[in-house]
C-alpha positions in Angstrom: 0.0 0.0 0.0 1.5 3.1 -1.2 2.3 5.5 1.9 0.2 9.3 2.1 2.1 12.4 1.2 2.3 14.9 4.1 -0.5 17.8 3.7 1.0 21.1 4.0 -1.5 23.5 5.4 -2.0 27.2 3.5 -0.1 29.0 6.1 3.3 26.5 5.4 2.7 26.7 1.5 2.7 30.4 2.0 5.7 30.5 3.4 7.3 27.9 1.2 6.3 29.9 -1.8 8.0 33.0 -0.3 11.1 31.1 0.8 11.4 30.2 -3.1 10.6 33.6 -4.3 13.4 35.4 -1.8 15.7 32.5 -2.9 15.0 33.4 -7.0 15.7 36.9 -6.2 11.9 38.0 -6.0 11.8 41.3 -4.7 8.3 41.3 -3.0 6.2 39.2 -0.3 2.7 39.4 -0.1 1.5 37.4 3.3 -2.2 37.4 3.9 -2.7 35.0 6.5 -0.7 37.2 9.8 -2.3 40.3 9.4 -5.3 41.2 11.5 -9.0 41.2 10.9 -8.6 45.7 9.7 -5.0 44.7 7.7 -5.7 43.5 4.0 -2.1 42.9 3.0 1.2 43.2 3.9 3.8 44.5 1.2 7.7 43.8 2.0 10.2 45.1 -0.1 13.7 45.8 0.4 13.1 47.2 4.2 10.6 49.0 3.3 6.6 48.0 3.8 3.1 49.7 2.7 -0.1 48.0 4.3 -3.3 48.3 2.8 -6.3 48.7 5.9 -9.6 47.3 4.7 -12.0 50.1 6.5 -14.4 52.3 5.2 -17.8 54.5 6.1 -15.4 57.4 8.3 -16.3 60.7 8.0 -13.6 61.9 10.4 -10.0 61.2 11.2 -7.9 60.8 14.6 -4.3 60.8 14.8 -2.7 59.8 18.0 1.5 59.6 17.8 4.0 61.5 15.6 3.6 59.6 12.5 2.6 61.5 9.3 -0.5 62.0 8.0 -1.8 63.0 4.4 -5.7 63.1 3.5 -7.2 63.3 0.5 -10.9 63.9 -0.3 -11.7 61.1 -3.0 -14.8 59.1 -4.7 -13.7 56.3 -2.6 -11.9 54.7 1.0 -8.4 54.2 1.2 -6.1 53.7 4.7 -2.7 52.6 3.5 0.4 52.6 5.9 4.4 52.9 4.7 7.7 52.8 6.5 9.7 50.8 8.4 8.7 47.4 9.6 9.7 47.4 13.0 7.3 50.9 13.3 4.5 49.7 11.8 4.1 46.4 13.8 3.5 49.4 16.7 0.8 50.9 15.0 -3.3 50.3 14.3 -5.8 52.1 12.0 -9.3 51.4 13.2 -13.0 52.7 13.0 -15.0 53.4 15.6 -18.5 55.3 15.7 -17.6 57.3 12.4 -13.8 58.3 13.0 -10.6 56.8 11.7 -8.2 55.9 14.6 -4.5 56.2 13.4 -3.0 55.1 16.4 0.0 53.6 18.3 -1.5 49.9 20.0 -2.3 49.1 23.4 0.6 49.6 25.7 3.1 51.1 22.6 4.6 54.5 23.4 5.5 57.0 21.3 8.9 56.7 20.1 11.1 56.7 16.8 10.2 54.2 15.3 6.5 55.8 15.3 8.1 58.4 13.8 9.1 56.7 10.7 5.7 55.8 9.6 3.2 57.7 7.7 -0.5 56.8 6.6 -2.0 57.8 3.4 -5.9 58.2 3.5 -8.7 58.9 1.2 -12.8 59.3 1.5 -15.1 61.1 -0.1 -16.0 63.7 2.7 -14.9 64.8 6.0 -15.6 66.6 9.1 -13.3 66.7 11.7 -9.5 65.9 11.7 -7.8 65.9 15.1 -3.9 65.7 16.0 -3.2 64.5 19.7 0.5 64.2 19.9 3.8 65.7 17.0 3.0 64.6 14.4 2.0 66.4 10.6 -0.7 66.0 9.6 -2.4 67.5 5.8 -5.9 67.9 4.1 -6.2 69.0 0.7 -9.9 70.1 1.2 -12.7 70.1 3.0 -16.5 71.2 2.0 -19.7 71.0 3.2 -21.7 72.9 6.2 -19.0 72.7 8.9 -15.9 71.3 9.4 -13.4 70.8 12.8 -9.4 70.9 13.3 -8.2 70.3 16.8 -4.4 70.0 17.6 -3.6 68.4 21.0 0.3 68.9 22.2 3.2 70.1 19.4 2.1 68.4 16.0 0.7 70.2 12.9 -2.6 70.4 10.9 -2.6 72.4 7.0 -5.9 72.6 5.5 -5.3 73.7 2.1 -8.6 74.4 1.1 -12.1 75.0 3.2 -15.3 75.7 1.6 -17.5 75.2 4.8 -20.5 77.2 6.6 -19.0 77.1 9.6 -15.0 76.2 10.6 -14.1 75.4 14.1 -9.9 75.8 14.4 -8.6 74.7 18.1 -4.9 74.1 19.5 -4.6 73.0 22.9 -1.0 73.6 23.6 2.5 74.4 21.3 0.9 73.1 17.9 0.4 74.8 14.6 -2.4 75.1 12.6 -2.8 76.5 9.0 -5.8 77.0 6.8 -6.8 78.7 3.2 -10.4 78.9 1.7 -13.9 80.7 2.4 -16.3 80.3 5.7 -19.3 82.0 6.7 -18.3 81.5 10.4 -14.8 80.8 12.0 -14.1 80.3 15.5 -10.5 79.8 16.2 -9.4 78.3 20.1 -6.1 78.6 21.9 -4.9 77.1 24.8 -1.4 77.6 25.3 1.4 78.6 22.9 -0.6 77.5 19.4 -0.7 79.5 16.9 -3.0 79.6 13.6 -2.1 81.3 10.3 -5.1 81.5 8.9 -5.3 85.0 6.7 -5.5 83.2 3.8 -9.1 82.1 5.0 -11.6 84.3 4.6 -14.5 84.3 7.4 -17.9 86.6 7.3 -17.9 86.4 10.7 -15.4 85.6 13.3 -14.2 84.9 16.9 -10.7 84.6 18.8 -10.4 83.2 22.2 -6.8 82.9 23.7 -5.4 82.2 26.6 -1.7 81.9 26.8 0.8 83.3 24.3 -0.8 81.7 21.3 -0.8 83.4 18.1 -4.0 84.3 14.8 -3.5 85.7 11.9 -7.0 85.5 10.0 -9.5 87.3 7.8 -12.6 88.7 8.4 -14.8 90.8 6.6 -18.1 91.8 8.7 -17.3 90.7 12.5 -14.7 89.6 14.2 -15.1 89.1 18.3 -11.5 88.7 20.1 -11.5 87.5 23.4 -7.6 87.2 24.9 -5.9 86.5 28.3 -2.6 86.8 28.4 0.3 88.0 26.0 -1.1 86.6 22.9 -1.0 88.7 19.3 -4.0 88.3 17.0 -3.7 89.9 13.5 -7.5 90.5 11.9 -7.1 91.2 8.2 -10.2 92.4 6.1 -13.0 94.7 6.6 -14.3 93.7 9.6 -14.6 96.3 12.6 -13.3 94.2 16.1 -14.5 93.6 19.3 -12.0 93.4 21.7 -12.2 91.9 25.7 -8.6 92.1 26.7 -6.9 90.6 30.3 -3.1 91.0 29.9 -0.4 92.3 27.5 -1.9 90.6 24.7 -1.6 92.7 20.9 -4.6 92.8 18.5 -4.1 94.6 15.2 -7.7 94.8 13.0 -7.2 96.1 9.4 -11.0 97.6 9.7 -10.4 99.1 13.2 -11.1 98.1 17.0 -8.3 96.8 17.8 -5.5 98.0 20.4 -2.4 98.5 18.6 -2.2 100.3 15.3 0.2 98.7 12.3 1.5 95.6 10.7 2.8 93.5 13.4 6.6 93.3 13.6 
């Protein structure tokens, strides 16, 4: 009786297939079978890897860490991860209630090899973006009836284009925050040393509340309401006449008038 051949189960074929491939020369592996239940491929190359997340239905995207970010409005989802293995076995892209989670796992901390990684993300809309942590973080547009930046510790948001109703621009601590495009309403939030260039957007209405040494620079053209405590500057371009409730040595320059120091700021 002729004796069985040993089954080989997918996992040990898979391997046995890329063993044969890095042994040909092949320059790529493609292995299916390790990556989690959100992961839908793993791509190694020369050092190098780019994951492909299988999520979709987000309307709003949370970065946690110093890894770079770059969104892109689009007809579709995309979540794609690149750089160097050993960072990106630290890191996690999930969705919960609505928001993209770009994320360092459970128990990681932030570290260097966080730092080397960068996501890549599309969707067709978006409402809020949020930055807890260093790193940089872009969106080339954002439309609709409102729309939300928040930057939480030293990292960076640029919005390179808003077409919204209303905007919503906040920095709790040293980050930065930039923005171009049009808004019927702005209200811009500091808490700390943040600043926001922002003249480039141009706002019907807006409002300023600092405290700390933070920094604005933004446009207005019927109201703008300044609220600051502290030594903060604010720099109100446009026609808009300001209203100004002062505690401190803060500066605020106004182009249309109101404000408590005359001239370009130095």
């Amino acid at each position: 009786m002729p004796r069985e051949r040993p089954r080989l189960s997918p996992r040990e074929i898979a391997f046995a297939l890329a063993a044969g491939a890095l042994a040909a020369g092949g320059a790529a592996l493609v292995l299916d079978d390790q990556i989690g239940p959100d992961r839908e491929e793993r791509r190694e190359e020369r050092g190098a890897e780019e994951i492909t997340f299988n999520l979709r239905d987000f309307t709003q995207v949370a970065v946690a860490g110093p890894q770079d970010v770059e969104i892109t409005l689009g007809d579709g989802f995309s979540v794609t991860a690149y750089g160097d293995p050993d960072g990106l076995n630290l890191v996690e892209a999930v969705v919960e209630d609505g928001v993209l989670m770009l994320r360092p796992r459970d128990g990681i901390s932030f570290g260097e090899s966080l730092e080397d990684v960068r996501f890549a993300v599309t969707l067709p809309a978006i409402t809020r973006v949020s930055v807890d942590g260093s790193g940089d973080v872009t969106l080339d547009r954002a439309q609709g009836d409102s729309f939300e930046g928040a930057i939480g510790g030293s990292g960076t948001l640029v919005i390179a284009q808003l077409e919204v109703t209303r905007a919503s621009l906040t920095v709790n601590g040293a980050g930065d925050l930039d923005a171009e495009g049009t808004a019927g309403d702005v209200a811009v939030t500091i808490n700390g040393s943040g600043q926001v260039h922002a003249e480039g957007l141009r706002a019907d209405r807006a409002t300023v509340d600092i405290s700390g040494s933070g920094e604005v620079d933004l446009t207005a053209l019927e109201t703008a309401e300044v609220a600051i405590m502290g030594s903060a500057e604010v720099d109100i371009s446009g026609s808009a006449v300001c209203s100004v409730t002062q505690v401190g040595s803060g500066e605020v320059r106004c182009e249309g008038g109101g404000g408590n120091v005359a001239g370009p700021p130095d």
